[in-house]
N, C-alpha and C positions, 0 to 999 in steps of 0.2 A: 518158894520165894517169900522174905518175908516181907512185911508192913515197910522194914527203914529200907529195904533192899531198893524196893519201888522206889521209896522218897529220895533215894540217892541217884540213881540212872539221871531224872532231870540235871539235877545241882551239876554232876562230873559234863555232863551235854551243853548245862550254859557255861560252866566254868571254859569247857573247850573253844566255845563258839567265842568266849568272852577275852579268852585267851588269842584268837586268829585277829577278831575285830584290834586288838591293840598290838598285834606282832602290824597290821593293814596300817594302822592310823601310822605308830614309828618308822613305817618303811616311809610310808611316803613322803614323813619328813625329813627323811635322813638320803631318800634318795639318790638326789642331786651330790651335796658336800661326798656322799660315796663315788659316785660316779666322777666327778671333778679330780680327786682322790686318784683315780685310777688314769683316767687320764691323761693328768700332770705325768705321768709314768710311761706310758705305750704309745706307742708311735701311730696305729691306726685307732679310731672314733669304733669302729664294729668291733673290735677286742675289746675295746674298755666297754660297751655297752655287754658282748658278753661275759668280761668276768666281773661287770657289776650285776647283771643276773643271776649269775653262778651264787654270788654273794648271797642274795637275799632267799633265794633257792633252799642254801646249806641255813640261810638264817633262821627260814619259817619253818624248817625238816627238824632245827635242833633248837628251837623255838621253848618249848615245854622243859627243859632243863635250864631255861633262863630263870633269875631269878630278877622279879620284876621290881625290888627292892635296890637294884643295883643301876648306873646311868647306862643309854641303850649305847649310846656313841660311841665308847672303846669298843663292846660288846663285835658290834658290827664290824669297826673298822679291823679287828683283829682278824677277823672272818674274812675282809676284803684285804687284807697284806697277806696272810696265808694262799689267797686263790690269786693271788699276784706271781706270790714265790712258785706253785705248783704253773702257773702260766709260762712262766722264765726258766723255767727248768724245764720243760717238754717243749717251747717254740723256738729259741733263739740265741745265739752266744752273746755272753755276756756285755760286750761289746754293743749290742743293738738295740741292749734291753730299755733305756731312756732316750726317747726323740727329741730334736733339740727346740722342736717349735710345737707347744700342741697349742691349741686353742680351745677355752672354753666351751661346751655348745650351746649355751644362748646365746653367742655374741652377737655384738653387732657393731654397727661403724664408728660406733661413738668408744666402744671398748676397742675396739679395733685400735684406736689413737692412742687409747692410755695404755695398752699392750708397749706400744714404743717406749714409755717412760724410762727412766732407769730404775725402778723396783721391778717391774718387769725384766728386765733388760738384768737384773742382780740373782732371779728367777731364771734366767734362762743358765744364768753360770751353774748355780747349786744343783739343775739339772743332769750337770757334766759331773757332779761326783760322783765318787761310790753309790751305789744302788741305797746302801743302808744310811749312810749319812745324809743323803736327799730325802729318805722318806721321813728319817727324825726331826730335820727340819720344817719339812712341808705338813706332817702331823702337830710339831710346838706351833711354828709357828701362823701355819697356814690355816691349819685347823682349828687352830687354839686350845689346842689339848692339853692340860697341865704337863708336868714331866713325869709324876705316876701314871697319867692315864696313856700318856706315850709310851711309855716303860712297859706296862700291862700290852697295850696293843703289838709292839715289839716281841715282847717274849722274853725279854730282859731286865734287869735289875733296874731302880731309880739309877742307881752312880752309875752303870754302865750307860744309861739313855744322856746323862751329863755330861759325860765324857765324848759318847759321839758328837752333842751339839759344839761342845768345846773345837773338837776336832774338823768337825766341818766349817764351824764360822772361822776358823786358821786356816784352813784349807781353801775356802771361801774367799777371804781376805787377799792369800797370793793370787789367786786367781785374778780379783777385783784389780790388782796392779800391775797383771799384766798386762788389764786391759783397761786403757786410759777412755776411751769412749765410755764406759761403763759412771751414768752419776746416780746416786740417791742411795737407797739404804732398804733395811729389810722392815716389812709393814710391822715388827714391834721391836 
């Protein structure tokens, strides 16, 4: 073994460790908005808690081919629509796959009242779409994810993530008409 051989073993050991410590600090931030994410989507709290596990799981195992140059947020949330799609494919027909009331989990009473709102209440319709055009929306606009990074997180083209929002807020809109109790508008 030589002299750099030595000198290298540490540098690749802290680069690893230094690598876990900032995969640790990003999870934690990103935890929640993923877990909300998944959510807004399944009908029981113990799925979305395990396929936001699942998430971060596949995120810290393929962690090391991130490039840390790049934002973590589509990074993950692609990781958490992909273990959503493998969820909806092995549990449930299509049909079941979006519940119509989830609730946050920190709520509390005070949310609980602006849950009634009608942005909420505009939230609960877009819930009723298509699988793909609810998650385009709740990614633009929920998450606030540009439409490349929606696009990226998708799997699909900038135009094509345009065209679903187009399509969903049309879709969206007859919905909103059919249903006159329905007031306010989408948070952007």
């Amino acid at each position: 073994m030589t002299l750099s051989m030595v000198q290298a073993i540490p540098e690749t050991v802290v680069g690893a460790e230094s690598r876990r410590q900032r995969f640790s600090a990003l999870a934690k931030e990103h935890y929640q908005p993923v877990y909300c994410f998944i959510a807004r989507q399944v009908s029981d709290r113990a799925d979305a808690a395990d396929i936001t596990q699942q998430v971060f799981v596949k995120g810290f195992r393929s962690f090391e081919r991130f490039d840390l140059d790049r934002a973590f947020a589509p990074w993950i949330f692609t990781i958490a629509r992909r273990c959503m799609v493998d969820f909806f494919r092995s549990s449930r027909p299509q049909s079941e796959q979006i519940h119509e009331s989830i609730i946050d989990p920190g709520s509390n009473p005070r949310e609980e009242t602006i849950k009634k709102d009608g942005a909420n209440q505009l939230w609960e319709l877009a819930s009723r779409l298509k699988p793909q055009q609810h998650q385009v929306l709740l990614l633009h606009y929920k998450e606030n994810f540009t439409m490349q990074e929606t696009a990226r997180i998708m799997g699909i083209t900038k135009t094509h993530a345009k065209v679903l929002v187009f399509r969903a807020r049309t879709a969206l809109k007859k919905r909103i008409q059919n249903s006159p109790n329905v007031a306010g508008g989408m948070d952007r």
